[in-house]
KEVEXGU-607420 format. One record per residue (C-alpha): x, y, z; residue number from 1; residue in one letter. Coordinates in steps of 0.2 Angstrom, whole numbers, plus 5000, padded with zeros to 4 digits. Example, Ala and Ser with C-alpha at 12.3 -4.5 7.8 and 13.67 -1.06 7.14 Angstrom:
! residues 2
5062,4978,5039,1,a
5068,4995,5036,2,s
***
This chain:
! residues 298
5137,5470,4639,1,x
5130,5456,4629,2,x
5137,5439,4630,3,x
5147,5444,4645,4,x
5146,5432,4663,5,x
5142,5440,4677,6,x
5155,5431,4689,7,x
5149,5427,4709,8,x
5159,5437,4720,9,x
5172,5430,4730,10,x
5170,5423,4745,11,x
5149,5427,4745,12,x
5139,5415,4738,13,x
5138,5402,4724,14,x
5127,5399,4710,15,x
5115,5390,4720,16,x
5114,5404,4736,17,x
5125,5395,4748,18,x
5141,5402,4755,19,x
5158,5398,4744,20,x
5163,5381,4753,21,x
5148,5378,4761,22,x
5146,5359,4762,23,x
5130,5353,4771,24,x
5140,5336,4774,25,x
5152,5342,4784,26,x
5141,5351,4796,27,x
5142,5344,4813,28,x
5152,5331,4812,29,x
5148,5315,4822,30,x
5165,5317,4832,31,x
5162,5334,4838,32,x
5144,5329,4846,33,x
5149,5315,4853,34,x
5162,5325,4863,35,x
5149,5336,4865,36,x
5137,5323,4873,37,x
5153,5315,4883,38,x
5154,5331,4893,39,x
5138,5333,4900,40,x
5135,5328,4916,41,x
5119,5318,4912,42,x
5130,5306,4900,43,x
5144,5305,4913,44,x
5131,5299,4926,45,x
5120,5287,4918,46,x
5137,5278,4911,47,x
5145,5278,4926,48,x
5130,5270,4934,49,x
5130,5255,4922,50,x
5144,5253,4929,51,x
5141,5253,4946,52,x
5125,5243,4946,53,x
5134,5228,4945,54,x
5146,5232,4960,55,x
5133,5236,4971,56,x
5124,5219,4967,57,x
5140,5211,4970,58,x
5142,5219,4986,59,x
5125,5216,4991,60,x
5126,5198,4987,61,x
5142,5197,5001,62,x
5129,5202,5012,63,x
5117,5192,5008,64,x
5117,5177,5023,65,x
5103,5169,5015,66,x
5095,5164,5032,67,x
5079,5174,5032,68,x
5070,5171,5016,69,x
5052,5165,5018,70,x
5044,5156,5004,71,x
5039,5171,4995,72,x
5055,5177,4991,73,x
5062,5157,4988,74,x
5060,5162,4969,75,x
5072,5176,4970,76,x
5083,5166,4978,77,x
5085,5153,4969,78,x
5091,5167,4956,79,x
5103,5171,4967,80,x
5110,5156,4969,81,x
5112,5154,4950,82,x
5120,5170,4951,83,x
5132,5167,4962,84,x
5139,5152,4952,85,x
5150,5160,4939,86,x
5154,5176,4930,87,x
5141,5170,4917,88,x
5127,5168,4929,89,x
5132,5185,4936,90,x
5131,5194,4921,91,x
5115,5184,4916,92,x
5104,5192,4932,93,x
5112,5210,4931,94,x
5104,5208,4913,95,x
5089,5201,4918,96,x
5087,5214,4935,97,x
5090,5228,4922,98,x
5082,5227,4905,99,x
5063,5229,4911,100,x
5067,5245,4919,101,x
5084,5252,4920,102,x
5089,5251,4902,103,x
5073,5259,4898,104,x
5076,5273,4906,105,x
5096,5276,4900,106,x
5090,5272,4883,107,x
5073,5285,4887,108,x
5088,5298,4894,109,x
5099,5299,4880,110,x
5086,5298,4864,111,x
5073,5311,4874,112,x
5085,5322,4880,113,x
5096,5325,4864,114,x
5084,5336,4855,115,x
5073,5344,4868,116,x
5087,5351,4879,117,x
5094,5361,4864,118,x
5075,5369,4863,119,x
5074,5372,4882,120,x
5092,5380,4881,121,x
5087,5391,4866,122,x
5102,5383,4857,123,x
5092,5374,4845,124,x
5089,5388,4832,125,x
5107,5393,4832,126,x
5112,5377,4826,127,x
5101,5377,4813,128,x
5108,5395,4810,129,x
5125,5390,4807,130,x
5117,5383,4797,131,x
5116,5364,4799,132,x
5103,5356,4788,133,x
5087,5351,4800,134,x
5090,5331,4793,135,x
5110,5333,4797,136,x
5105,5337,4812,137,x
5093,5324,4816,138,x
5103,5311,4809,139,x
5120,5316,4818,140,x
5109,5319,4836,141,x
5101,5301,4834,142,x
5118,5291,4828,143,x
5126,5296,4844,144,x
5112,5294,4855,145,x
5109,5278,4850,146,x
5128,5275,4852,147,x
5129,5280,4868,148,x
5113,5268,4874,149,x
5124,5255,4867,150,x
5138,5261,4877,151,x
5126,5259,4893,152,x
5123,5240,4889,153,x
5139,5234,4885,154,x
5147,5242,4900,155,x
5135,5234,4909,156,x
5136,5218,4902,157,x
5159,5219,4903,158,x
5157,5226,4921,159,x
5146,5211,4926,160,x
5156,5199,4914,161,x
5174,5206,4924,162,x
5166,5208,4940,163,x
5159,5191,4943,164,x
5171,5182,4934,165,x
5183,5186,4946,166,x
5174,5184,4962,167,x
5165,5167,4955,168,x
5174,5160,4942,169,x
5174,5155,4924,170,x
5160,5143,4925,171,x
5146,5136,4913,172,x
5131,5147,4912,173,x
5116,5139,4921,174,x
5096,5146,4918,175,x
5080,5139,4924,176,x
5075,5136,4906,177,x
5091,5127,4900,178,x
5104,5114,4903,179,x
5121,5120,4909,180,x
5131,5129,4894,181,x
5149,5127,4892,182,x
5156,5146,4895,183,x
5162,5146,4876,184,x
5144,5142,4872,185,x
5137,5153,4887,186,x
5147,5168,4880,187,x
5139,5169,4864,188,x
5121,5165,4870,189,x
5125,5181,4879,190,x
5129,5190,4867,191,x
5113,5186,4858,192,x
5103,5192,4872,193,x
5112,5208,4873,194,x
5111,5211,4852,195,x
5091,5206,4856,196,x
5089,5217,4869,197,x
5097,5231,4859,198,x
5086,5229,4846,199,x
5072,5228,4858,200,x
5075,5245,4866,201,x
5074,5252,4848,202,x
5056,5257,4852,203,x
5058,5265,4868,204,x
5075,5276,4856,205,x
5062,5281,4843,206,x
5049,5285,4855,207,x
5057,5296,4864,208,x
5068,5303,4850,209,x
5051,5308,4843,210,x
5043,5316,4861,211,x
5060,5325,4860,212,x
5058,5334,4843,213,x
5041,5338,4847,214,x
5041,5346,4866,215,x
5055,5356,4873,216,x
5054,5348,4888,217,x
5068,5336,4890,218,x
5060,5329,4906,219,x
5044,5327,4896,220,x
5051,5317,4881,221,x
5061,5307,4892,222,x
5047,5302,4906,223,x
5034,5302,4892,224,x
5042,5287,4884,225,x
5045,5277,4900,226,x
5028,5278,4905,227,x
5023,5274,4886,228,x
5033,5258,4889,229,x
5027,5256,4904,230,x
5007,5254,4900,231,x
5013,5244,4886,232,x
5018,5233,4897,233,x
5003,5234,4909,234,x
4992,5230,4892,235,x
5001,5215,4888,236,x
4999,5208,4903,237,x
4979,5208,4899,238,x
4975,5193,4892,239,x
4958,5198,4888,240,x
4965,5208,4874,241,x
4968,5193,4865,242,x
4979,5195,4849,243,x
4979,5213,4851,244,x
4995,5209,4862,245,x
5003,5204,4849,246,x
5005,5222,4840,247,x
5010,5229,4858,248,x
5029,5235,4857,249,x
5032,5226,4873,250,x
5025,5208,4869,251,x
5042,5201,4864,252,x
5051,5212,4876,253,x
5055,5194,4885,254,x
5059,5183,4870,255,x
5078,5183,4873,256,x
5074,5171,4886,257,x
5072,5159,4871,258,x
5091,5160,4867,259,x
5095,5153,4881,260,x
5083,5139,4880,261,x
5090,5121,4876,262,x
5086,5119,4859,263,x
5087,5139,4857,264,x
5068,5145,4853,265,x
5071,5159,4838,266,x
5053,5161,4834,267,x
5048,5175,4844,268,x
5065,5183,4843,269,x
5062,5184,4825,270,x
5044,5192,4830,271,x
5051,5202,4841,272,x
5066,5211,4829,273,x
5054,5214,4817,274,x
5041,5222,4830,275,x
5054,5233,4835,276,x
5060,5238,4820,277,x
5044,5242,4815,278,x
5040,5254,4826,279,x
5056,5262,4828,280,x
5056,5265,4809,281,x
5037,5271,4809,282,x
5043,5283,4828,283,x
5059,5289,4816,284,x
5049,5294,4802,285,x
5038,5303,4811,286,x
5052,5314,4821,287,x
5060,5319,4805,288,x
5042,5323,4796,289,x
5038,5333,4810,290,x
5058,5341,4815,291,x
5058,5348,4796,292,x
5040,5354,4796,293,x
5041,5365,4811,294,x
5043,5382,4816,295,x
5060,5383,4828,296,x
5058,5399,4840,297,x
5068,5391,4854,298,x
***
């Protein structure tokens, strides 16, 4: 009948073709995955670890007699000695033991894994079927990745900070590039180390957030962006490159060595935040270009 309104029927579809209700914003809420991700046995590991890395280097310094080091090893001692003079200290060389590798790899586990293993389960495309939006999706994965990798630091950093503490002492922090640092003072120079760090490992997160969108083999994304980080740091140590260096995701890598320096040197912190940025943006970008653009059969 002219001028009539054909009305939706109920509980179908609205206007625009989705589902009476549907709200793409409530899809997968950030809660639910990160219960979801708690419960795996990958996440339970590699946290627990961070927290165990710091016992076992205390236990091994109990051991440690200190009699049989020749002069090549009179470096590495003298770290240890610094180590063992306070809680800070401690904290400073689980830090400074971990972020070159160990970190990599946890930060490597939980950004490459996310995506890939809901390929290699077949999973994937029933998520989207739900449906969650393909960005939602993304979006909610890569938040609680990058959650739980700062999870991993910190646990490592408060079970150093606890541990040592109470075997060695509240005492001031001590480096071979500084003075002594009152522990007030000492506290926060840490902190700035780990919120350097964490902005470092940024590129090893988008790295191997964008192998795991593009491969469906979790082992590959993750190993893919170790080794990635890896030849970077190979390549930064040849100084035939010249200032090619300098636009290598590693170069700054060691910068926070600089906040711990007495004046603090912030000038390749700065360079190194806005490197890492940089290239986890540009790694980002190119995970959701390619996640929205491609066909999902697994």
């Amino acid at each position: 009948m002219a001028g009539s309104s054909v009305e939706t029927p109920r509980g179908v579809t609205d206007p625009a073709g989705a589902a009476r209700g549907y709200r793409p914003s409530a899809t997968m809420p950030f809660a639910a995955e990160f219960r979801r991700q708690a419960s795996r046995r990958r996440t339970q590991l590699a946290l627990g670890f961070m927290v165990l890395l710091p016992l076992i280097i205390l236990i091994a310094f109990q051991f440690n007699s200190g009699g049989d080091d020749d002069n090549g090893n009179n470096e590495f001692a003298s770290l240890v000695d610094l180590a063992t003079s306070g809680g800070l200290n401690f904290t400073l060389f689980s830090i400074f033991v971990s972020a070159s590798f160990l970190l990599v790899v946890v930060v490597a586990l939980f950004c490459g894994d996310t995506v890939a293993s809901e390929a290699s389960w077949g999973s994937l495309r029933y998520l989207l079927a739900i449906p969650v939006p393909r960005a939602r999706l993304l979006t909610v994965k890569l938040v609680v990745a990058l959650a739980y990798s700062g999870l991993a630091l910190l646990l490592l950093a408060g079970t150093a900070l606890l541990a040592g503490t109470l075997r060695y002492g509240w005492s001031p922090l001590r480096s071979t590039v500084a003075a002594e640092l009152e522990p007030g003072e000492g506290l926060l120079r840490l902190l700035a180390v780990l919120g350097y760090l964490a902005v470092v490992l940024l590129v090893v997160a988008g790295l191997a957030f964008l192998l795991s969108v593009t491969t469906d083999a979790a082992l590959g994304a993750v190993g893919g962006a170790v080794l990635l980080w890896i030849l970077s740091s190979i390549l930064d140590q040849i100084t035939a490159l010249g200032a090619l260096r300098d636009f290598l995701p590693t170069h700054f890598s060691t910068a926070w060595l600089g906040l711990l320096s007495t004046p603090v040197q912030t000038d390749d912190v700065v360079r190194g935040c806005i490197s890492a940025i940089s290239y986890a943006t540009l790694f980002w970008g190119l995970a959701f270009w390619r996640f929205t653009r491609k066909d999902i059969t697994s």
